[in-house]
C-alpha positions as CSV (number, residue, x, y, z in Angstrom):
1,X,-23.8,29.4,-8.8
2,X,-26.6,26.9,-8.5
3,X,-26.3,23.6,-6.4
4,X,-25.4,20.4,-8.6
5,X,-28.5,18.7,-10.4
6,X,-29.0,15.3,-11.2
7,X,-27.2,15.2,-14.1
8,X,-24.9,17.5,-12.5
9,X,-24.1,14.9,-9.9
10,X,-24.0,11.6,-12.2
11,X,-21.2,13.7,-14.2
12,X,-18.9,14.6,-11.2
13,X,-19.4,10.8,-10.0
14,X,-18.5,9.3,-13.1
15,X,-15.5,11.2,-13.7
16,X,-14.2,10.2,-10.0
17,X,-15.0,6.6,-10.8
18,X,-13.4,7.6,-14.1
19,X,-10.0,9.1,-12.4
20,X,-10.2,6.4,-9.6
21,X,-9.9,3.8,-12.0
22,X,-7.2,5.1,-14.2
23,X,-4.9,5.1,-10.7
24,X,-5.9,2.4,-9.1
25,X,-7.0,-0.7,-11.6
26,X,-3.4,-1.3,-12.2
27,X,-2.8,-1.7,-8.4
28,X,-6.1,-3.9,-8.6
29,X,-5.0,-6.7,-11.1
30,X,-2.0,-7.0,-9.1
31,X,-3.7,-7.8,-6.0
32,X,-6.3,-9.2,-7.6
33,X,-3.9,-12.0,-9.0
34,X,-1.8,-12.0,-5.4
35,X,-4.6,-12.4,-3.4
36,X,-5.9,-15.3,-5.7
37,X,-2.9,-17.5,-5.2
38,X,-2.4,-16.8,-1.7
39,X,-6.2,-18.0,-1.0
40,X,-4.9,-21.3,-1.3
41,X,-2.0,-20.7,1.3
42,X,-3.0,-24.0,3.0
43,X,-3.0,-26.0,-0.4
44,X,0.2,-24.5,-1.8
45,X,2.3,-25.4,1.5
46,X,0.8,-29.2,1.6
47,X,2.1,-29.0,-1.7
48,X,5.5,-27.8,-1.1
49,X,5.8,-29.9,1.9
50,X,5.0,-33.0,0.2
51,X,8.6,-34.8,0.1
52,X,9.5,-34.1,3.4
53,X,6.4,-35.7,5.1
54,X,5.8,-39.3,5.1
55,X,9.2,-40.1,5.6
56,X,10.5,-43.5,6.6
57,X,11.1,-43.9,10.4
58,X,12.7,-47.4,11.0
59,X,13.8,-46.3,14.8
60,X,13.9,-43.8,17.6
61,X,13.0,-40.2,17.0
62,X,15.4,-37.8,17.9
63,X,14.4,-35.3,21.0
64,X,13.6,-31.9,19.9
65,X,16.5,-30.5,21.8
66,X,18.9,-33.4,19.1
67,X,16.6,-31.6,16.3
68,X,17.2,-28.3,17.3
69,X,21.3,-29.1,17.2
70,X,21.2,-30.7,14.1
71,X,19.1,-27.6,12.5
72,X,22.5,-25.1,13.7
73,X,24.7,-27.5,12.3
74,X,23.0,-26.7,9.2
75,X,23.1,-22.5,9.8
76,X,26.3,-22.0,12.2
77,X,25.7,-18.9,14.6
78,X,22.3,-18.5,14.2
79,X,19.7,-18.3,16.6
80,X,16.8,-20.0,17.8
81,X,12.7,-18.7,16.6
82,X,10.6,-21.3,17.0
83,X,10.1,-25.0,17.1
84,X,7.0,-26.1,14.8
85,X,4.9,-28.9,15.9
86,X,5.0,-31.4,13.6
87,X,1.5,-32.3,12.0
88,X,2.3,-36.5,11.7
89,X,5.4,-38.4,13.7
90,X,6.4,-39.5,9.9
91,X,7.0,-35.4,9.1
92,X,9.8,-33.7,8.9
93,X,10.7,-31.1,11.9
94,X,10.5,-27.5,11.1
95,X,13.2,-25.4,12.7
96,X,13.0,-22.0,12.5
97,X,16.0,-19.7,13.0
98,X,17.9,-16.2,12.8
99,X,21.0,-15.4,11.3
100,X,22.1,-11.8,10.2
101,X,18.2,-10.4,10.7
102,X,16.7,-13.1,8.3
103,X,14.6,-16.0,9.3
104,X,15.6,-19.5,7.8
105,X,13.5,-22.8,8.2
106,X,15.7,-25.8,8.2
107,X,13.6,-29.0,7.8
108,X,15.0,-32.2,10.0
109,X,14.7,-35.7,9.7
110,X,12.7,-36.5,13.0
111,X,15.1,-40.3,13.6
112,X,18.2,-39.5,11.2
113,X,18.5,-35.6,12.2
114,X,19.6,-35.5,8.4
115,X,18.7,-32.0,7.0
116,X,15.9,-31.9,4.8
117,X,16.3,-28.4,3.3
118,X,17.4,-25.2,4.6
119,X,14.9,-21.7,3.1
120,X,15.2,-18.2,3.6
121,X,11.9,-17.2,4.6
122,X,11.9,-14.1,2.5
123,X,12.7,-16.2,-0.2
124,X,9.7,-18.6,-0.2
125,X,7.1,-18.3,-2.6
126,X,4.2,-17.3,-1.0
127,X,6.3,-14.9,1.2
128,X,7.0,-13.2,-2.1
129,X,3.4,-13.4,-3.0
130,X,2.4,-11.9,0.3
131,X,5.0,-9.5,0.2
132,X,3.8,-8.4,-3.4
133,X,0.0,-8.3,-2.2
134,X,1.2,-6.6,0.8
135,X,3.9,-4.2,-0.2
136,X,4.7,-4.4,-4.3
137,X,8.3,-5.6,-3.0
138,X,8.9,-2.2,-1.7
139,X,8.3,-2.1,1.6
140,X,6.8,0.8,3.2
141,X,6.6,2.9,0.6
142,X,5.1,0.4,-1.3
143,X,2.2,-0.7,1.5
144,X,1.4,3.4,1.3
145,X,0.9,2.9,-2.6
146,X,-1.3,0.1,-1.8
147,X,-3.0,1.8,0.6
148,X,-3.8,4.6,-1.3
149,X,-5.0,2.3,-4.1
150,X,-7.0,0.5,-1.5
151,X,-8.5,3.8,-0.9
152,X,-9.5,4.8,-4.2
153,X,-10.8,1.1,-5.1
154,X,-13.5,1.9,-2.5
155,X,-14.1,5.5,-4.1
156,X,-14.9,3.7,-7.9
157,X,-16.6,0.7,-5.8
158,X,-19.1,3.3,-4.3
159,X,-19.4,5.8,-7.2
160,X,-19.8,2.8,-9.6
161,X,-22.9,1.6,-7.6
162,X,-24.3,4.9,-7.6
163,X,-23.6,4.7,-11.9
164,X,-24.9,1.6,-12.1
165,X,-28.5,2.2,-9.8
166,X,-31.3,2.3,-12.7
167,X,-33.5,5.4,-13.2
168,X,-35.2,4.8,-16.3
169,X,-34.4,1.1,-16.9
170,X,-36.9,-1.5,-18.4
171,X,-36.5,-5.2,-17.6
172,X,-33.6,-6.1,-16.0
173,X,-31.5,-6.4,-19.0
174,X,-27.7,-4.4,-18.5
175,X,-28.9,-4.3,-14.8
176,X,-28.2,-8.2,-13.2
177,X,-27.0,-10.1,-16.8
178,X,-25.4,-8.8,-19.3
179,X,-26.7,-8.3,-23.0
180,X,-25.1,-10.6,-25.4
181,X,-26.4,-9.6,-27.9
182,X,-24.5,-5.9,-27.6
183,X,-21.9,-5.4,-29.7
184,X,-18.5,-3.1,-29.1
185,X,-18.7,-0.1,-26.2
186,X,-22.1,-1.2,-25.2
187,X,-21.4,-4.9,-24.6
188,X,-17.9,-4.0,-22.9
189,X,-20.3,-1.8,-20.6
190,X,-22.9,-4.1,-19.6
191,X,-20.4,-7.4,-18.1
192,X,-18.4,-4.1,-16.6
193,X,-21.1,-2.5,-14.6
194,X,-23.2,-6.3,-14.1
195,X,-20.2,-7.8,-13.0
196,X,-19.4,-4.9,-10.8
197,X,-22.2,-5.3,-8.7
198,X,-22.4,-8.6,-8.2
199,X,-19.4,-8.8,-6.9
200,X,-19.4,-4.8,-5.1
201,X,-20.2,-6.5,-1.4
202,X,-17.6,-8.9,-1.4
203,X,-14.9,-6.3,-3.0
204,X,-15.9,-3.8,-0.1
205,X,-15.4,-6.0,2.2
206,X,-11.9,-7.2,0.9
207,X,-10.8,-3.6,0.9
208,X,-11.4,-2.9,4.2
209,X,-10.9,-6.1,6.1
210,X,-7.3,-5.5,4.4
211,X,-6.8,-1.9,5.8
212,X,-5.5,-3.7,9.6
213,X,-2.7,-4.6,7.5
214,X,-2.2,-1.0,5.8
215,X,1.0,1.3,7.2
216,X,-0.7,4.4,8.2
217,X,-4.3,2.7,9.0
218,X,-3.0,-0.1,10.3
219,X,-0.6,2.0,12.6
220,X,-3.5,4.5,13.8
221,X,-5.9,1.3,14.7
222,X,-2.5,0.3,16.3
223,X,-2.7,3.6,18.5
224,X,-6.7,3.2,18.7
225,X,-6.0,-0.2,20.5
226,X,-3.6,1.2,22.5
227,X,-6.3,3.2,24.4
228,X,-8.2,0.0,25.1
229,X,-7.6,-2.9,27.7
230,X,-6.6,-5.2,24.2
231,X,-3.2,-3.6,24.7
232,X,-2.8,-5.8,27.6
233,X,-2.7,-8.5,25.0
234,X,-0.1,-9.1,21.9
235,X,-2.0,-7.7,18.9
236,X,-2.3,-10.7,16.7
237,X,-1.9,-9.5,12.9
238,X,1.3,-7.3,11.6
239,X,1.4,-3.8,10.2
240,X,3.9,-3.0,6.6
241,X,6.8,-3.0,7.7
242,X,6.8,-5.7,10.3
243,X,9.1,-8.8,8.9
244,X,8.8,-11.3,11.6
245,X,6.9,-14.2,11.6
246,X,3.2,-14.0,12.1
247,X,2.3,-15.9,14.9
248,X,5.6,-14.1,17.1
249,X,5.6,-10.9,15.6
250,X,7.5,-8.3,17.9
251,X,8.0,-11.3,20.3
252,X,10.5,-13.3,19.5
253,X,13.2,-11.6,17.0
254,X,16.6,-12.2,16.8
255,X,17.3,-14.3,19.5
256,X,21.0,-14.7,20.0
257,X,21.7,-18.4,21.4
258,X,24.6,-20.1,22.9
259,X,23.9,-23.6,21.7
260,X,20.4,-24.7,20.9
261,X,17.3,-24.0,23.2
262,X,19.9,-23.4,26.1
263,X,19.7,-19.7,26.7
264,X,17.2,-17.0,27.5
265,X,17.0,-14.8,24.5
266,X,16.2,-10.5,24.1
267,X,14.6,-8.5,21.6
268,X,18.4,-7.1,20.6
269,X,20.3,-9.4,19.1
270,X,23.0,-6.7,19.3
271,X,22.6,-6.9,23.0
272,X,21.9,-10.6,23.6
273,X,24.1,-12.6,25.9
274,X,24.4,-16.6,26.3
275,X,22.7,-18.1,29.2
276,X,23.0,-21.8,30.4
277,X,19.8,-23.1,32.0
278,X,21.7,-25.6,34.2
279,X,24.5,-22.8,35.4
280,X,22.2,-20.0,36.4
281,X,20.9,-16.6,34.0
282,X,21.4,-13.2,33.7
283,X,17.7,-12.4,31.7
284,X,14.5,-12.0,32.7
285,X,14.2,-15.0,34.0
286,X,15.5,-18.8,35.4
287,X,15.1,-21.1,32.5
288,X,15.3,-24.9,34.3
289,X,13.1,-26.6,31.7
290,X,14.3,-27.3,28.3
291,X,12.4,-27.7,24.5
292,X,12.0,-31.3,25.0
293,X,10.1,-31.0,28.1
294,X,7.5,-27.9,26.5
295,X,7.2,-29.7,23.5
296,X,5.5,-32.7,25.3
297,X,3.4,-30.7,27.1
298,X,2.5,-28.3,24.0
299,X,1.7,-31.3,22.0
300,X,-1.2,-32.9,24.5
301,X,-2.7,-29.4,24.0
302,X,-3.9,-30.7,20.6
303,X,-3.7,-26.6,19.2
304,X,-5.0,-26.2,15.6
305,X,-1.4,-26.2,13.5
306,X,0.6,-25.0,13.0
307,X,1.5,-24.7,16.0
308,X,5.1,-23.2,16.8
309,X,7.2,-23.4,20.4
310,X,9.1,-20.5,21.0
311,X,11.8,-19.9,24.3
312,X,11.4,-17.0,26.7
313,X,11.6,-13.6,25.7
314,X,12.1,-9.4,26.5
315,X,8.6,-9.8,26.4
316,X,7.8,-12.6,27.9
317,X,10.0,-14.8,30.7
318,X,7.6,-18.0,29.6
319,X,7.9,-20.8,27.2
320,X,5.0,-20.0,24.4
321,X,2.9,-22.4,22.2
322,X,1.3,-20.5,19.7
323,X,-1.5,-22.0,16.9
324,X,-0.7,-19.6,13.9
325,X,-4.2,-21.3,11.9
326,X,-5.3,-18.9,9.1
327,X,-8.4,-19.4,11.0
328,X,-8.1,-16.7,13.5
329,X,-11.5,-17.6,16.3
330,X,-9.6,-21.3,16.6
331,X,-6.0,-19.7,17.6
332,X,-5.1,-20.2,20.9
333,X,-2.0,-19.1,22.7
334,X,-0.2,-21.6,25.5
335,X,2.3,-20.1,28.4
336,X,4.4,-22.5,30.4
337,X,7.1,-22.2,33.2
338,X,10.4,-21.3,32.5
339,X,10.9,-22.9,36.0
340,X,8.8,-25.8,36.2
341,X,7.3,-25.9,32.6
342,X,3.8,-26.2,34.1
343,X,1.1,-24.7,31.9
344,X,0.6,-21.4,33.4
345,X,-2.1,-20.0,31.4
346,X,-4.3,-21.1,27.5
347,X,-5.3,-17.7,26.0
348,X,-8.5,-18.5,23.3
349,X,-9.3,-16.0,20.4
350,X,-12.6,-15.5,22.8
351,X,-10.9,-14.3,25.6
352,X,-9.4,-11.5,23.1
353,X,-10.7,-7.6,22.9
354,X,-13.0,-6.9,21.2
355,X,-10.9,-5.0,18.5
356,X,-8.7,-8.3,18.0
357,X,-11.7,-10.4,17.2
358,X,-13.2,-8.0,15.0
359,X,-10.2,-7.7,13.0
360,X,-9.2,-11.5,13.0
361,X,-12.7,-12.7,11.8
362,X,-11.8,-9.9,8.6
363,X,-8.4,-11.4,8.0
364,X,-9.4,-14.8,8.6
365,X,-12.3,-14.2,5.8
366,X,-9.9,-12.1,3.7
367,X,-7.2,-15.0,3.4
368,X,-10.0,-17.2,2.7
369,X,-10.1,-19.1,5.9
370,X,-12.6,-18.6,8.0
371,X,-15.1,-20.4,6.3
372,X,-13.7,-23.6,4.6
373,X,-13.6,-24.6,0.7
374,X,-16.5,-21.7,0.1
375,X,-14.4,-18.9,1.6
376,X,-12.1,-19.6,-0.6
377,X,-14.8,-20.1,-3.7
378,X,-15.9,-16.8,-3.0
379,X,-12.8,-15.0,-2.6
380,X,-11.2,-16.5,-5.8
381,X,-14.7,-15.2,-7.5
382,X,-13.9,-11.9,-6.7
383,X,-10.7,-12.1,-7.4
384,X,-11.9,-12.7,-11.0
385,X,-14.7,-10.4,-11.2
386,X,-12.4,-7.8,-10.3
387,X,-9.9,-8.7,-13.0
388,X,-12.8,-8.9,-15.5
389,X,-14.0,-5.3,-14.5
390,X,-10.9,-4.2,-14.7
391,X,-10.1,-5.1,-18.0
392,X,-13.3,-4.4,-19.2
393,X,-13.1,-1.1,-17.8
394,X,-9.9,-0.4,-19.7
395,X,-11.5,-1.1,-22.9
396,X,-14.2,0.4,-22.8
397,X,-11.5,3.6,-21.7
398,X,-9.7,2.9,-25.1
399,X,-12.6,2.8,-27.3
400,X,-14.4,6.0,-25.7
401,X,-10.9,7.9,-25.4
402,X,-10.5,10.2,-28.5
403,X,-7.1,10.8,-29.9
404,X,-4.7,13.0,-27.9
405,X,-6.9,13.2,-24.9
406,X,-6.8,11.1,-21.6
407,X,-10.3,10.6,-22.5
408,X,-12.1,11.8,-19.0
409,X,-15.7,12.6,-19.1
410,X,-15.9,16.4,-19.6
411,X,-16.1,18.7,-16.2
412,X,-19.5,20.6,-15.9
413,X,-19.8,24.0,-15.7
414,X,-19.3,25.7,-12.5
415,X,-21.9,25.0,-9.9
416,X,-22.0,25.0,-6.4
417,X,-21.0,21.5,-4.3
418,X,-24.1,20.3,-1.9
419,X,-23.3,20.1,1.7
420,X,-23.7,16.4,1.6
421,X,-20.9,15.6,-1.1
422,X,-18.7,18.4,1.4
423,X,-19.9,15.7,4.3
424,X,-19.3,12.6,2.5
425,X,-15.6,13.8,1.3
426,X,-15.0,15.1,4.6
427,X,-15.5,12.2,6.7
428,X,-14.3,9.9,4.2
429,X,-10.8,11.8,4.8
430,X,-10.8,11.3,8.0
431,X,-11.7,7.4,8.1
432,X,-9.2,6.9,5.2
433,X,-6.3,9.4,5.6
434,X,-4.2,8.7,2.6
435,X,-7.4,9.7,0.9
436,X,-7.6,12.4,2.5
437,X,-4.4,13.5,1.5
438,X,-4.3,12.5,-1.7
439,X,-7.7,14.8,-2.3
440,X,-5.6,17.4,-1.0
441,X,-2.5,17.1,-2.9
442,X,-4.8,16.4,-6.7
443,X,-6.6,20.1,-5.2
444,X,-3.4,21.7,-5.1
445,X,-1.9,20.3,-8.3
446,X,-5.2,21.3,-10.2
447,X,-5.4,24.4,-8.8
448,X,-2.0,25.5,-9.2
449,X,-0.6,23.6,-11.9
450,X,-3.5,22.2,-14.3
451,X,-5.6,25.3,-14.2
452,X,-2.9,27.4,-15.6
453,X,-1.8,25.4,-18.5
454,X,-4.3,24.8,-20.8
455,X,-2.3,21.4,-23.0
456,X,-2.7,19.9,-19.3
457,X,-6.1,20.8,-18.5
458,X,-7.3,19.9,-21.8
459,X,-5.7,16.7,-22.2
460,X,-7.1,15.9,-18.5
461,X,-10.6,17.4,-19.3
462,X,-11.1,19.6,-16.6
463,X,-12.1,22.1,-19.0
464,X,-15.9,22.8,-18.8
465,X,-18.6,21.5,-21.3
């Protein structure tokens, strides 16, 4: 067998760009769309929040502790989350609470106590939308699909730059614009491969600054960070499958409480018992200080909001203030006293590993945050230019495909793989590992199953032309 020629090679690219795009543009226009709206996260909840902020306050605001009270009133034999900083003394209180494993945000009138509205977290719209980007609504499993379709995006990303690189191209016409002129096929091809590239950077960089939040290489970065001193600290993004909040994730779940922002609460709710901070405790901890008191001392802190107030933990026998900002380098996390409520230590995204600041600069660009107005300009242009591509890319599919046929490009005849695409596939395995195995499992279904029935192999093209 001879080693793969030019033409050799731009054939077995374009039909993986082919096959990568048949699996994964579906999963593409779907997070395409997702990730669109959820850019404008900070816009949509100002929006959302609107009636319950300038409200009328003709008297004496109620004490956080009065707040909390009035929010369990609202959800009987719940527990307490989180206290979130209100942004103006005119805006409502958001209480954040736990009953039967779901989180539910009751909003409270700061003076009257008079609840607001009471939402299931899960149940919010740009939950759902980042539950959809995140997961298809399927949890696990589905964060694995969109993994693996995360995966394969980069695959038709790479192999379309390589498609798109002129070799015997005059002008720049079909390369950086478009012809207009075109008509059918040819015009569907030139916006697919022009606005592929002008937007290939940005895409790549979407795909992987997204992979932190991927199950399995999410999880092994997880274990990566393990090995490092940045397990000392609370890793700051969540991995599929995690349903707290963001800004407590792991830290402060289903906190079983006796009456509000009295007790010391543990990571079992099964196992959680009532503590009184006057009468003495059983936890981790003496809690003498209550809400009131951290909330005072949280607020002088002037942390970038939202900023949410959470009691003692299992992990943690301090009061925490944490800044959940999209913007990840201005975070900052607050501990106080349970004793004394004293501010024991301010934890700034500088003081973070390494890993945690690599990580959080990606997400914080990925959500479109990190940058202001033009972060998010960007990240809705890709967005749009991936739909486009997409769509384009399915047409041009359609018209190509004849009848009865998936349409792929034709397989060549037998030659032998370079060591450098044996490299590439290799290590591209091991830093993406639901590739990896998905290579593996489309071997063994080609080898064993295609390759023996010829309908099959036909209709797939892997016959040789």
């Amino acid at each position: 067998m001879e080693k793969l020629n030019a033409k050799q090679v731009y054939r077995t690219l374009w039909r993986w760009h082919f096959y990568a795009g048949i699996f994964a543009i579906p999963f593409v226009i779907i997070l395409s769309i997702t990730g669109a709206i959820y850019l404008f996260k900070p816009q949509i909840d100002a929006l959302h929040d609107a009636p319950y902020r300038n409200l009328t306050i003709d008297g004496q605001a109620g004490t956080p502790e009065q707040q909390v009270a009035a929010a369990f009133t609202a959800v009987p034999n719940a527990s307490f989350i989180a206290y979130e900083l209100p942004r103006e003394k005119t805006d409502a209180v958001n209480i954040i609470l736990n009953k039967s494993g779901k989180n539910i945000r009751v909003y409270v009138h700061p003076q009257t106590l008079a609840i607001l509205a009471v939402e299931e977290e899960d149940k919010r719209f740009l939950r759902i939308v980042h539950d959809l980007h995140g997961e298809l609504l399927l949890g696990k499993f589905g964060s694995v699909l969109v993994e693996l379709a995360a995966c394969w995006a980069i695959v038709l990303v790479m192999t379309g730059i390589y498609l798109w690189w002129p070799r015997s191209a005059k002008g720049v016409a079909g390369i950086l614009y478009p012809r207009v002129s075109l008509k059918g096929r040819l015009f569907w091809r030139d916006l697919h491969s022009v606005a592929g590239i002008w937007i290939s950077f940005f895409v790549l960089f979407l795909l992987i600054s997204g992979l932190p939040w991927a199950l399995v290489w999410g999880s092994a970065l997880k274990e990566v960070r393990g090995f490092t001193s940045a397990a000392m600290q609370q890793q700051d993004w969540s991995v599929a499958g995690q349903r707290n909040l963001p800004a407590l994730e792991e830290e402060h779940a289903h906190h079983d409480m006796g009456s509000p922002v009295t007790a010391t609460p543990t990571i079992d709710s099964s196992s959680a018992t009532h503590h009184d901070h006057g009468a003495g405790m059983h936890g981790p901890a003496q809690v003498r200080v209550n809400l009131d008191l951290i909330v005072a001392h949280a607020q002088q802190l002037k942390l970038e909001h939202p900023v949410w107030v959470a009691p003692p933990s299992a992990r943690t026998t301090q009061w925490t203030a944490k800044s959940n900002t999209q913007n990840r380098p201005r975070r900052a996390d607050a501990y106080f006293s349970a004793q004394t409520g004293e501010l024991i230590d301010i934890q700034n995204f500088s003081q973070r590993h390494l890993i945690d600041r690599a990580v959080g600069i990606g997400v914080s660009a990925h959500e479109g945050q990190l940058f202001g107005w033009f972060n998010q300009l960007l990240g809705l242009i890709t967005a749009l230019g991936l739909v486009l591509i997409s769509v384009s890319g399915f047409i041009m599919w359609r018209k190509r495909a004849p009848d009865g046929v998936l349409g792929a490009p034709p397989a060549m005849p037998d030659a032998e793989v370079g060591k450098g695409f044996v490299v590439i596939i290799m290590v591209a395995a091991v830093v993406l590992p639901v590739l990896g195995i998905s290579l593996i499992v489309i071997l063994l279904i080609e080898k064993i199953i295609f390759s023996r029935w010829a309908y099959a192999k036909n209709w797939l093209g892997l016959h040789n032309s």
